[in-house]
N, C-alpha and C positions, 0 to 999 in steps of 0.2 A: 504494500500500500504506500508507503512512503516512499519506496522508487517510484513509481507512479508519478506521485507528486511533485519528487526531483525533478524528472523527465518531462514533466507537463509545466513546469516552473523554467528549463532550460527552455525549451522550443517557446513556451511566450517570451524570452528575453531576446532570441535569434531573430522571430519577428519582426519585434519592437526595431532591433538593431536593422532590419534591413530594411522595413518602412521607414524608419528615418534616412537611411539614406539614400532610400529611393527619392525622398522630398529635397533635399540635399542637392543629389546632383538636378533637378527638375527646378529649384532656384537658382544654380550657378549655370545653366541651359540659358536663362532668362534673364540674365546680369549681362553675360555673353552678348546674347542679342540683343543687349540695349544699347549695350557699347558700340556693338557693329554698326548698326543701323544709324547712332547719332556721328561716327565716324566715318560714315559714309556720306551722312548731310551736310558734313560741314565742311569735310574736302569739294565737296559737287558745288557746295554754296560758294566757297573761295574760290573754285575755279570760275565760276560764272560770274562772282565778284572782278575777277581779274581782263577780263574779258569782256567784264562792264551790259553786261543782259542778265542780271539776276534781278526778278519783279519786285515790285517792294511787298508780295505777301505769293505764297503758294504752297501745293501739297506735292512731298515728295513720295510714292508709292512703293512700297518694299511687298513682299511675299507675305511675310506673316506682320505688315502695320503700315502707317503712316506717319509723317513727320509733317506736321504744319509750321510754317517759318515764317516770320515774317523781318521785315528789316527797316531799319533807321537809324535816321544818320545820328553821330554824339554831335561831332563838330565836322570841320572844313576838310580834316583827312582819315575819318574814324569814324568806322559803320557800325551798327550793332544788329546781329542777324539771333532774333529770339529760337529755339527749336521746340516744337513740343512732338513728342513723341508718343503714337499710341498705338499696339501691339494687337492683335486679335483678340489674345487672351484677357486683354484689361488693363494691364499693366501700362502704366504713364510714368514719363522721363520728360523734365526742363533740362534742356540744356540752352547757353548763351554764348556767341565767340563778338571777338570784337577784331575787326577788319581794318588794317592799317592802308589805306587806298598808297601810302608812298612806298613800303615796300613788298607791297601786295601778296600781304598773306594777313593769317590769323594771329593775333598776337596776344590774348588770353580766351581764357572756354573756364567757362564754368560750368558745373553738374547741379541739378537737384531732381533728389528721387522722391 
């Protein structure tokens, strides 16, 4: 009887142990893609910055979400391109970069999740 109870007391800890890490890596899945996806918005965004045809507001479309952008100027050589990101599954990401028009690139990003 007490084996039993060992052995029924082991297999619910293996469980436990592997639904948690099923959840685990199915959060670090979706960290992953949040990253990708705003690192792909913001290089697309700077390249069309650079190039000078990036709208002042639009949707960038990915597979599993979209990224809405929109952009304004600070001052006379510094853009700011807002990101919001929003996935299939729910999950929402702000991100921010700010666009140095004289050595045309990014020149800070910010995150909020």
């Amino acid at each position: 009887m007490i084996f039993l109870l060992l052995v029924s007391f082991f297999l619910l800890i293996l469980t436990e142990n592997y639904l948690a890490g099923k959840r685990f890596a199915k959060e670090t899945e979706t960290i992953r893609l949040q990253e990708y996806y705003m690192l792909c918005s913001a290089k697309q965004a700077e390249a069309m910055l650079r190039e000078g045809n990036l709208p002042p507001s639009g949707i960038l479309n990915y597979r599993l979400g979209d990224v809405v952008f929109q952009k304004q100027a600070v001052s006379g050589s510094l853009e700011e391109v807002t990101f919001n990101l929003k996935l299939d599954s729910g999950e929402k990401a702000l991100g921010i970069g700010q666009y140095d028009k004289e050595s045309g690139a990014m020149l800070r990003w910010r995150e909020k999740n």
